[in-house]
ZAMARGU-4260 file (C-alpha; in steps of 0.2 Angstrom, whole numbers, plus 5000, padded with zeros to 4 digits):
<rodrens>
0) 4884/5317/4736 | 4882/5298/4733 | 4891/5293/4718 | 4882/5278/4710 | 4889/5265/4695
5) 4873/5260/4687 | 4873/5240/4687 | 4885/5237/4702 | 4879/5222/4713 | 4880/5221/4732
10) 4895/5209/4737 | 4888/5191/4742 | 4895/5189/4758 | 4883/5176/4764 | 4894/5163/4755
15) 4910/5169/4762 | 4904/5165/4779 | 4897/5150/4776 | 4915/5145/4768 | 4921/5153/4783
20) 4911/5143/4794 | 4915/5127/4785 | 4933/5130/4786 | 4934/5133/4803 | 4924/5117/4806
25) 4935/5106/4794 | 4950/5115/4804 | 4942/5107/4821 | 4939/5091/4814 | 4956/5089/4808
30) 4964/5094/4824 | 4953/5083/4834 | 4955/5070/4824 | 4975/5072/4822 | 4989/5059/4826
35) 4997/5075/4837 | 4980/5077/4846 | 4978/5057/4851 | 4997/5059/4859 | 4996/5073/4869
40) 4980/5065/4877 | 4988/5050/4880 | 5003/5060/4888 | 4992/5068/4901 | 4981/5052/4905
45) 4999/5045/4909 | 5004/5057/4919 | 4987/5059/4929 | 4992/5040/4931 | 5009/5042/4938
50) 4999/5056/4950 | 4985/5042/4954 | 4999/5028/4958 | 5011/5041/4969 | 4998/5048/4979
55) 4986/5036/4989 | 4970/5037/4981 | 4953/5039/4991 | 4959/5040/5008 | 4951/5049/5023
60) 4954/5069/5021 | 4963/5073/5036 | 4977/5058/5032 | 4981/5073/5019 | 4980/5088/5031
65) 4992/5080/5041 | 5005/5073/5026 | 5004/5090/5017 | 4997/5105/5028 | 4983/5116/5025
70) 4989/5125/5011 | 4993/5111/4998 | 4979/5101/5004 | 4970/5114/4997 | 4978/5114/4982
75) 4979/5098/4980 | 4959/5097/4985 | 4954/5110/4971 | 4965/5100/4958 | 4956/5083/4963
80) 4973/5076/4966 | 4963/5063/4979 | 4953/5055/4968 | 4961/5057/4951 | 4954/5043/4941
85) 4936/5051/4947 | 4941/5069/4945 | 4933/5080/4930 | 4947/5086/4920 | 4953/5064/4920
90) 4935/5063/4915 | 4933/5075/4904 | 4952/5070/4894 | 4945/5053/4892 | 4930/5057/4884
95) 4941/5071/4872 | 4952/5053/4869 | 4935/5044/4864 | 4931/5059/4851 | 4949/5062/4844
100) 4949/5042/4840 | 4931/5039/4833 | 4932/5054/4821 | 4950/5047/4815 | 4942/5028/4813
105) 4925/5038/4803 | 4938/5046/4793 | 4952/5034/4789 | 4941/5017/4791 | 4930/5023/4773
110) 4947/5024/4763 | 4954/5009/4771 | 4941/5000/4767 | 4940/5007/4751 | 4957/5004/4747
115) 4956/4986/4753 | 4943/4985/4739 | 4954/4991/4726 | 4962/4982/4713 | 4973/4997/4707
120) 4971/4990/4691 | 4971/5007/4682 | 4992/5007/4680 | 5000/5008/4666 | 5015/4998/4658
125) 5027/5015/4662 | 5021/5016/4678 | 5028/4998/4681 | 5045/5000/4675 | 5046/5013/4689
130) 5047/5000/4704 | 5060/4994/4713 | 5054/4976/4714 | 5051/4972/4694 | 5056/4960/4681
135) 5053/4956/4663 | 5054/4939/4652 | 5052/4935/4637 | 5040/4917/4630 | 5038/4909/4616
140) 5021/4904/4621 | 5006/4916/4616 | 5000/4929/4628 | 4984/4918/4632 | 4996/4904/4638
145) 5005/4912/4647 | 4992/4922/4656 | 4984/4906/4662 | 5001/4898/4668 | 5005/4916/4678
150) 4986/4916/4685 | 4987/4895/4689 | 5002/4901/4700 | 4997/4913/4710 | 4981/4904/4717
155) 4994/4890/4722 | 5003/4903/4731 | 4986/4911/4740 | 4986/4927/4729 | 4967/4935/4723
160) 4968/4943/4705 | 4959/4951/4693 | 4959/4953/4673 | 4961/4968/4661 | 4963/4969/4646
165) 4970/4988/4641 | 4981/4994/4625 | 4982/4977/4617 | 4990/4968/4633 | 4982/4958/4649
170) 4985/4966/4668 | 4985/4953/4681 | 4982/4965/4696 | 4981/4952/4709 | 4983/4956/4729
175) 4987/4947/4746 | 4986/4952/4764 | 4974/4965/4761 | 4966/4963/4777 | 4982/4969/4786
180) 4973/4987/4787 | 4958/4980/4797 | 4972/4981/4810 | 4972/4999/4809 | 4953/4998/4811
185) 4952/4986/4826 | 4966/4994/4835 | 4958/5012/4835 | 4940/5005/4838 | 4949/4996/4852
190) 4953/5011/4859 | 4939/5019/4858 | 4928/5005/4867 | 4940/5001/4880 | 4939/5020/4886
195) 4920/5020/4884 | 4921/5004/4894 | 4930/5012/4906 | 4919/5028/4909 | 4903/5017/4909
200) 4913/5009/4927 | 4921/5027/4934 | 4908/5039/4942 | 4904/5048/4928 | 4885/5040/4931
205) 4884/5043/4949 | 4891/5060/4945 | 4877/5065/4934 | 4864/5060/4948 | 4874/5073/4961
210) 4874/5089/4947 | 4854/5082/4939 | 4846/5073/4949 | 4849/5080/4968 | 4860/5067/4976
215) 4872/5072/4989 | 4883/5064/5000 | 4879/5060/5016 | 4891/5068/5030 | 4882/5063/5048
220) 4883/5048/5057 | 4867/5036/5060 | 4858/5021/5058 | 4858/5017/5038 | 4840/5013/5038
225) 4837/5031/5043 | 4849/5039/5031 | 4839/5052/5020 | 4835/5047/5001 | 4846/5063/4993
230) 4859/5051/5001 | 4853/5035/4993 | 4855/5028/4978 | 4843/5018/4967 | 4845/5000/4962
235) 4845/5004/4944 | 4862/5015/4947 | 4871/5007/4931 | 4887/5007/4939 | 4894/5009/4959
240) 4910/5001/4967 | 4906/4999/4987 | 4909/4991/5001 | 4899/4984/5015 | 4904/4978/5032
245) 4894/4963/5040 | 4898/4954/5058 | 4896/4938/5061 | 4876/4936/5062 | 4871/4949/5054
250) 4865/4957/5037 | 4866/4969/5025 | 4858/4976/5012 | 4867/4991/5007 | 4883/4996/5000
255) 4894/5012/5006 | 4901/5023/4993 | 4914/5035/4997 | 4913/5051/4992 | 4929/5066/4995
260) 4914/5076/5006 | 4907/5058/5014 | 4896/5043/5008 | 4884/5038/4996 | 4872/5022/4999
265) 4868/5011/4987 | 4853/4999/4989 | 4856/4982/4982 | 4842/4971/4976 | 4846/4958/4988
270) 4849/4956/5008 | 4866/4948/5012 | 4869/4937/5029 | 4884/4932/5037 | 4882/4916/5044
275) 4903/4912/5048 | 4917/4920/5044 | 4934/4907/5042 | 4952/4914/5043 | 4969/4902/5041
280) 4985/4909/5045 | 5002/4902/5040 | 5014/4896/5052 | 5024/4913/5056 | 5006/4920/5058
285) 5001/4929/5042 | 4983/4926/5035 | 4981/4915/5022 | 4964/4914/5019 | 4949/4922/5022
290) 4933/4915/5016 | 4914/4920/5022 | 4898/4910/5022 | 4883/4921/5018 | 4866/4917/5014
295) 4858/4929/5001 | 4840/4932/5001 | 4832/4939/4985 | 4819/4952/4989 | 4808/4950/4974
300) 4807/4934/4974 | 4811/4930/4993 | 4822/4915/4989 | 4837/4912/4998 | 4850/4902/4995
305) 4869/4900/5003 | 4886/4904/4997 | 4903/4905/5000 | 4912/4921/4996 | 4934/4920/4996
310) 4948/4930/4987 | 4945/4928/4971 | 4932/4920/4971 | 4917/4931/4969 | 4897/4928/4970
315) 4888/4936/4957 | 4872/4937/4955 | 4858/4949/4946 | 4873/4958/4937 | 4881/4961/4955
320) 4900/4954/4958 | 4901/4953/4979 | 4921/4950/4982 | 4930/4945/4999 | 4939/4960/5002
325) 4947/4960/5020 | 4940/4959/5036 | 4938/4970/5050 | 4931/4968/5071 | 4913/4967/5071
330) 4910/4975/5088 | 4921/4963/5101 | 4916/4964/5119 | 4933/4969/5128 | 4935/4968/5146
335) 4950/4978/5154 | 4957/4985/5170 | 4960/5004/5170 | 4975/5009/5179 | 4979/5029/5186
340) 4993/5037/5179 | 4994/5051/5188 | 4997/5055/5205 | 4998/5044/5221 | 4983/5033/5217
345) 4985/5013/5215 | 4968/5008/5215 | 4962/4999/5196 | 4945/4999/5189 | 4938/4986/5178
350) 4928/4993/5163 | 4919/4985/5150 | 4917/4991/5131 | 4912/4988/5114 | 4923/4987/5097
355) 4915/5004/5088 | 4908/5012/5104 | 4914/5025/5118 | 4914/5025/5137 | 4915/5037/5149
360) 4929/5039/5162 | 4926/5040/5181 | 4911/5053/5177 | 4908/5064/5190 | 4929/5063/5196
365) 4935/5077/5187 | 4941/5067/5172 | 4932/5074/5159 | 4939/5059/5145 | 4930/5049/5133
370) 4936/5029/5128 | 4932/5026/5112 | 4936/5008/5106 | 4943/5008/5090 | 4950/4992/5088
375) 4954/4975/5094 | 4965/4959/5087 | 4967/4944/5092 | 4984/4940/5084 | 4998/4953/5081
380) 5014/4948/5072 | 5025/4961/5072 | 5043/4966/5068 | 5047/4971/5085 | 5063/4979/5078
385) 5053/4991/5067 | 5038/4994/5078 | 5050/4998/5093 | 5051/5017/5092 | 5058/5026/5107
390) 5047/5036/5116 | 5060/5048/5123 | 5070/5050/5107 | 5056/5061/5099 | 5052/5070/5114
395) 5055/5089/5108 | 5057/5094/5124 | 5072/5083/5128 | 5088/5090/5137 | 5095/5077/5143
400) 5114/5079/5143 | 5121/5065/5131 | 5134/5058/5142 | 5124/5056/5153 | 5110/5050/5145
405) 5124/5034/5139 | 5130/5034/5157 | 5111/5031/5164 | 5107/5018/5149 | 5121/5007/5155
410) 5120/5005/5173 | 5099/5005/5171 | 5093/5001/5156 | 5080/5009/5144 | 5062/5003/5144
415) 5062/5012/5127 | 5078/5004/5118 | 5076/4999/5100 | 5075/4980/5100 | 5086/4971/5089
420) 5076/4958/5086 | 5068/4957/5070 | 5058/4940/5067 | 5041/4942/5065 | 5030/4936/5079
425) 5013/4934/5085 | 5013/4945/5100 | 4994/4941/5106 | 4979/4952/5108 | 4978/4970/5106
430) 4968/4986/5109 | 4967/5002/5102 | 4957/5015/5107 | 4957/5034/5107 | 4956/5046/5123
435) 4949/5061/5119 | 4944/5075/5133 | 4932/5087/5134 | 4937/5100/5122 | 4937/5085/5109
440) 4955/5082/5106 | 4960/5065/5105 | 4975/5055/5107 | 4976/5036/5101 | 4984/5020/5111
445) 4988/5002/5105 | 4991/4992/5120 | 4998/4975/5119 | 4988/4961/5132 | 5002/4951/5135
450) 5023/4952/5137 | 5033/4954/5123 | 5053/4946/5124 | 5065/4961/5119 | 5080/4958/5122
455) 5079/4946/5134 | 5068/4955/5144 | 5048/4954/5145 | 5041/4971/5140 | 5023/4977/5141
460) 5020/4987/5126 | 5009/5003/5126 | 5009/5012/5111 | 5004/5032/5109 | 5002/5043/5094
465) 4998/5061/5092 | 4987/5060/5076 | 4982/5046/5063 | 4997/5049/5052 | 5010/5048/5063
470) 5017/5029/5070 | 5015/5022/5086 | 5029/5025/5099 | 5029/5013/5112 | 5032/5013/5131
475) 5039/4998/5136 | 5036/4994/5153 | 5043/4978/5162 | 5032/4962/5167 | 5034/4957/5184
480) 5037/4939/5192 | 5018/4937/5186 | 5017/4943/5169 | 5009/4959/5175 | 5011/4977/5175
485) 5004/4976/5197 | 5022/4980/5204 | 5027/4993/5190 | 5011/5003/5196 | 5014/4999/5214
490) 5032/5009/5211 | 5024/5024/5199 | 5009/5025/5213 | 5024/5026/5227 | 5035/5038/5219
495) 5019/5052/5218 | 5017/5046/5238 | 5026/5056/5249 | 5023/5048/5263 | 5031/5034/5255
500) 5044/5043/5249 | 5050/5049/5265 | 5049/5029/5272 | 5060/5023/5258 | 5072/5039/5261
505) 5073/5034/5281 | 5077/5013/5276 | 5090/5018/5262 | 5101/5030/5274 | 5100/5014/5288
510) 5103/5000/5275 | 5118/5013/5269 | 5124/5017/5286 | 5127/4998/5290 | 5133/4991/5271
515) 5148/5007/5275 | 5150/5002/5292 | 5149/5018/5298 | 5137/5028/5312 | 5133/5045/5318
520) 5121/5056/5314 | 5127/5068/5303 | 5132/5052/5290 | 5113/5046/5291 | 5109/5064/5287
525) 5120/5066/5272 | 5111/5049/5265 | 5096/5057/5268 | 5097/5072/5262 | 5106/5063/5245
530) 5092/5050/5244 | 5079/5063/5245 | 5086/5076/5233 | 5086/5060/5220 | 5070/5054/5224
535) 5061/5071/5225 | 5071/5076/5208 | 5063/5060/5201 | 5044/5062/5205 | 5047/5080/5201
540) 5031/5091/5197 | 5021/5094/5180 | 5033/5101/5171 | 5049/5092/5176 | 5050/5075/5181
545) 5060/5057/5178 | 5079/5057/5173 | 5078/5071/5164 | 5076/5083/5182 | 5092/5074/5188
550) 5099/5082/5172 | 5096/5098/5176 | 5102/5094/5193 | 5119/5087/5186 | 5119/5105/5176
555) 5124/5115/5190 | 5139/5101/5194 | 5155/5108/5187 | 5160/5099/5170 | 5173/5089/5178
560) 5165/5082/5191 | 5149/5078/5181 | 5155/5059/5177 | 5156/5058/5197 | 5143/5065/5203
565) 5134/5057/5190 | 5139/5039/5198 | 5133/5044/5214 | 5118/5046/5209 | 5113/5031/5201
570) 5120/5023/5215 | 5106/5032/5227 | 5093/5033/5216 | 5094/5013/5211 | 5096/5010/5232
575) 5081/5025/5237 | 5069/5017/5222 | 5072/4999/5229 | 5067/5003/5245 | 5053/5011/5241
580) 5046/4996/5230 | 5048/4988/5246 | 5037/4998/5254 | 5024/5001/5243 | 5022/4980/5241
585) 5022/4978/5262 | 5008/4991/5261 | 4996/4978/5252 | 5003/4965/5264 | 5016/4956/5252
590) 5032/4950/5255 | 5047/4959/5250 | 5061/4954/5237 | 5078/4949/5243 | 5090/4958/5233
595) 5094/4949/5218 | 5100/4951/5198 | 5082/4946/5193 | 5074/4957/5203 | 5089/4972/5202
600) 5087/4972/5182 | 5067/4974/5182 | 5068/4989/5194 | 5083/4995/5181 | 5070/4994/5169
605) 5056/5002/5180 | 5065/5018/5183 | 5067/5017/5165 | 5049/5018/5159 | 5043/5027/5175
610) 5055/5042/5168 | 5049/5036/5147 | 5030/5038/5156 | 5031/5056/5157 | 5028/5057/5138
615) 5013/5042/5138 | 5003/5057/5138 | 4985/5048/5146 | 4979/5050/5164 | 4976/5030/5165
620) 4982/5013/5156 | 4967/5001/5151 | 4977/4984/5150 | 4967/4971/5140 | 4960/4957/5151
625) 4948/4947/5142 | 4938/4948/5127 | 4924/4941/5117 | 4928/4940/5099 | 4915/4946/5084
630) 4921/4944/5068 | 4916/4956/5051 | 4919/4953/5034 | 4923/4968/5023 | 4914/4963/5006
635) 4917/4974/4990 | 4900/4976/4981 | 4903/4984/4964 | 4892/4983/4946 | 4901/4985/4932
640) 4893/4983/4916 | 4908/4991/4905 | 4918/4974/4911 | 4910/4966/4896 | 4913/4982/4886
645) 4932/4981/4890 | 4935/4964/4888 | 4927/4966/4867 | 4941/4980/4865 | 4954/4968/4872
650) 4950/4956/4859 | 4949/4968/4847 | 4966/4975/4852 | 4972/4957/4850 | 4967/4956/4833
655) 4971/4973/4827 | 4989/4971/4833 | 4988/4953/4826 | 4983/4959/4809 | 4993/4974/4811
660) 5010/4965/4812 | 5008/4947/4807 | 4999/4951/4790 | 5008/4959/4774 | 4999/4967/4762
665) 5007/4962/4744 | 5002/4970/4727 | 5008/4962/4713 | 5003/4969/4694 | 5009/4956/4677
670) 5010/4966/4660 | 5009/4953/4646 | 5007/4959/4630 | 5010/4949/4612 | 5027/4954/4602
675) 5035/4944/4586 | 5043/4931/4595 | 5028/4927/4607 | 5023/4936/4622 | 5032/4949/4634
680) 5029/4951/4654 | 5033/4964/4666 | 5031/4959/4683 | 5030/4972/4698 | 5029/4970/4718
685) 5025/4982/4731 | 5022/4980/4750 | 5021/4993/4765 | 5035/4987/4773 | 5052/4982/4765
690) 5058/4967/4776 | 5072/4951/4771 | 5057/4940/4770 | 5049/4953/4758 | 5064/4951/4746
695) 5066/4931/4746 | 5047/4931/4740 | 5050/4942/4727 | 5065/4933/4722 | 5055/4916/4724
700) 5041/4922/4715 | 5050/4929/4700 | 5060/4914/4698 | 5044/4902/4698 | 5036/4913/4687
705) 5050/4913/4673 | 5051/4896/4673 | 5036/4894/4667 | 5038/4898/4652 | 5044/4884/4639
710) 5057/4893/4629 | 5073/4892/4630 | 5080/4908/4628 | 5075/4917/4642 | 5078/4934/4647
715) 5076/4942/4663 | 5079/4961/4670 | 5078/4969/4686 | 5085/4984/4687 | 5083/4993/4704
720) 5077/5010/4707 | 5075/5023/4721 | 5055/5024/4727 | 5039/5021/4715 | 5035/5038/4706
725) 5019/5029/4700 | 5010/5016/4710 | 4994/5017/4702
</rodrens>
């Protein structure tokens, strides 16, 4: 049963939740719009800068694979971590920055300006006597004089006032520096425009075309003329930052946008040409300049007209800024001589190839390698001492006993010592290419053309890396009496030969026989058999070879007799290894060497590298032999038009902080009222900050303002006091 009290009214809860409603969005606002907020954004844009400085921004995705692993590359992928100041969330903080500081100028800048406005007139004599900075005095002059005298003074000293006439006295409320507060105003607006600025030049717009409007980036290699429209973008793109790579003779007129999952092109409104491209170098070798001479050709109008494009100095044109940026090969024409590697073969073949382009290896031979020609230049100064890795030294596989290892070093010689030498010098031309076989692994070489002094020696440099992050190590293999790498792969060809292996073996045990003076044939034997074990050690097979398979041998030698034995060695090998570059030169009809230091040290060195070889890693060595030069220039190609939009928040940041610190606001209020002797004032002063030249002009002015009176007997007050209870 329902009990019901006749004229009770349902509850209005319609108005609670629209209260409800309002509070929570007052409650929003006011967070947002919070000095706690603002911080805390600015904390994580700082550190998404630190991020952004520490990690290389924008670089090619496996550079990251291979500095982090799989895993974190992963994480840092989904976090964006490669391109921060593109990312989302950096996106999507910046805009929370731009909402927090608006609503806090659209809530703050009203009363500001309000308050600017004021006169604050509506204070009362009480209210006065509650300053810290006050004083009274007593005239005989009438309260009409004296209020002319006190308002003649303040517009000498730059003050704006006003009168009121309250409770039988005059109030001067008079005001300076009031503008100080636009500072507050100017610096948050600054603010606000210079992050709007910025997300009008991030890729906040060319994101929008990828989630609204269909564009993707393009993954596939091709001919850019081809390349798909979901891949292009349109000239009226807002804003891009590109670049575009032109040789010599050519034209362009598309930028390259890259994208974490490939490229975006951008059409421009305009075809560039590079007619020249002019480079200067200092005198250790370093660019100094480079500068390119295009020709632009406008494709609405067909003009054309010629320019000259250098560092820092940019051609804009149509809104476009096109800046020198580096430069890069433009598809030289190499010639070079390919020399086998492997086994007893010494022939050479000369090959031809193309900066950017690939060639195949002896096709139908069984080498199933590609040559692709990644890069050529004509000038290299190095630091030989930092660029001079050993290749042995990183060898994983090295076993090498260590005493050994010294002993060898000092009676031959390492063709992969560290240099010492560390002036920078321009070491000539170089090639770099990549070798990569059938199951498409690559591996990537950096061959020097000519000889490089180390140490006193000339060194052939060829350089060999496992992946793109890793450095260059470098086989140094040592020049000939013609500047050439011929007799060193006479030897290597010689020591895979056993033919000639056993020829060298059969001289060095008669050349030992008579330089001991001795005969019979069990001693010629013994030299045999010594010189062959060395030698055979040496060429070794595929999975031992070089000075480290006289180390194993040496391993089985008891401890003691290690340094011996050791000794005896050298001795052979350096004897067996001489006569067998003997034989390999008298088999393409040239005369042999007499024995000499000259030619003693560059087979030191030989035995050296040919043991260093076994890591080189490549079935042939394509030395450099000629080349035709093309020059690119890398041109950046950007439209920004939040430059502008930046540059006005930089000046209102100027004049925000300007106002901010270099203009005090001052409020100064006169009471002056009629008594029986005259007139009586009460002067207070109040400014937001408390500074030394706050209280000289206080001092100043009350002084100045007393003696304006006539009277004699002039008393004056000022009694301190804590904080203002009243201020209006």
């Amino acid at each position: 049963m329902e009990n019901k009290i006749e004229g009770d009214q349902p509850a209005d809860t319609g108005g609670i939740q629209l209260q409800t409603r309002r509070a929570w969005l007052a409650d929003a606002v006011e967070l947002l719009s919070s000095m706690r907020f603002a911080i805390s954004l600015l904390t994580l844009i700082a550190i998404a800068s630190v991020i952004g400085t520490v990690l290389k921004q924008n670089e090619p995705m496996p550079n990251y694979v291979n500095q982090f692993g799989p895993f974190w590359f992963e994480i840092y992928s989904k976090l964006s971590l490669y391109a921060v100041y593109s990312a989302w969330w950096f996106l999507l903080i910046m805009t929370f920055l731009v909402i927090s500081t608006s609503l806090c100028v659209i809530r703050n800048a009203p009363k500001m300006i309000k308050d600017m406005r004021s006169w604050r007139d509506n204070v009362r004599e009480q209210s006065l006597r509650n300053f810290h900075h006050r004083s009274e005095w007593q005239s005989s002059n009438g309260r009409g004089k004296m209020t002319e005298q006190i308002l003649a003074h303040l517009a000498r000293v730059g003050y704006r006032f006003k009168l009121v006439e309250k409770e039988g006295a005059t109030l001067i409320a008079a005001k300076q520096g009031a503008a100080n507060k636009w500072g507050y105003i100017f610096a948050h607006s600054a603010i606000v425009i210079i992050c709007v600025g910025g997300l009008l030049d991030s890729e906040l717009p060319i994101r929008f075309q990828q989630w609204f409007m269909g564009k993707v980036p393009f993954e596939g290699s091709g001919i850019i003329a081809k390349i798909p429209e979901q891949h292009r973008l349109s000239l009226s793109n807002p804003t891009f930052r590109g670049n575009t790579m032109i040789p010599e003779g050519a034209s362009s007129s598309t930028a390259i946008l890259p994208q974490a999952s490939g490229v975006l092109v951008q059409d421009l409104p305009f075809t560039i040409k590079l007619k020249k491209f002019t480079i200067d170098f200092y005198s250790t070798g370093m660019p100094k300049l480079f500068a390119s001479d295009v020709e632009v050709t406008d494709h609405d109008t067909g003009k054309s007209f010629s320019s000259t494009i250098k560092v820092n100095e940019p051609l804009i044109y149509k809104g476009i800024a096109v800046y020198q940026s580096s430069f890069e090969d433009g598809g030289s024409r190499l010639q070079v001589k390919a020399y086998p590697m492997l086994g007893p073969d010494a022939s050479t073949l000369a090959m031809t190839g193309e900066v950017g382009g690939s060639t195949a290896l002896k096709p139908g031979t069984g080498n199933d390698f590609t040559i692709e020609w990644s890069g050529f230049r004509p000038f290299n100064v190095e630091n030989m001492a930092r660029n001079g890795s050993d290749v042995r030294a990183v060898n994983p596989n090295q076993t090498l006993n260590e005493k050994f290892t010294a002993d060898l070093d000092k009676h031959l010689g390492s063709a992969a010592k560290n240099a010492n030498n560390k002036d920078l010098k321009n070491v000539g031309p170089s090639l770099q290419y990549k070798l990569r076989d059938k199951t498409g692994q690559a591996r990537e070489f950096h061959n020097y053309m000519q000889p490089v002094e180390i140490n006193g020696d000339y060194m052939i440099l060829a350089g060999t890396r496992d992946s793109p992050g890793d450095a260059f190590r470098y086989l140094r293999i040592p020049a000939d009496d013609e500047d050439s790498i011929k007799d060193w792969m006479r030897l290597r060809a010689a020591v895979q030969n056993p033919e000639m292996r056993a020829q060298a073996v059969t001289r060095f045990a008669e050349s030992a026989l008579k330089r001991n003076q001795s005969s019979g044939a069990q001693k010629s034997d013994l030299w045999a058999t010594s010189a062959k074990i060395s030698l055979e050690a040496f060429a070794g097979d595929d999975k031992l070879s070089g000075l480290n398979a006289i180390s194993k041998l040496l391993e089985k030698v008891p401890q003691a007799e290690q340094e011996k034995v050791a000794e005896g060695f050298i001795k052979v090998l350096n004897g067996t290894m001489w006569e067998l570059w003997m034989v390999a030169r008298e088999k393409e009809g040239l005369p042999a060497f007499e024995l000499d230091e000259k030619h003693a040290r560059f087979l030191q060195l030989a035995i050296g590298a040919l043991s260093d070889a076994t890591f080189y890693g490549a079935p042939v060595y394509l030395q450099l032999t000629g080349f035709d030069e093309v020059k690119a220039s890398v041109l950046q190609v950007t439209r920004s038009p939040g430059k502008n939009v930046v540059y006005l928040g930089c000046l209102f940041l100027v004049i925000g902080v300007f106002s901010m610190f270099y203009i005090r606001e001052r409020r100064l209020w006169v009471w002056i009222k009629d008594n029986d002797h005259g007139a009586h004032a009460l002067m207070a002063l109040s400014s937001q900050r408390k500074t030394l030249d706050f209280e000289k002009e206080f001092e100043q002015l009350k002084l100045h303002l007393q003696q304006l009176s006539t009277q004699a007997g002039l008393e004056s007050q000022a009694a301190p006091a804590d904080t203002p209870r009243n201020a209006e």
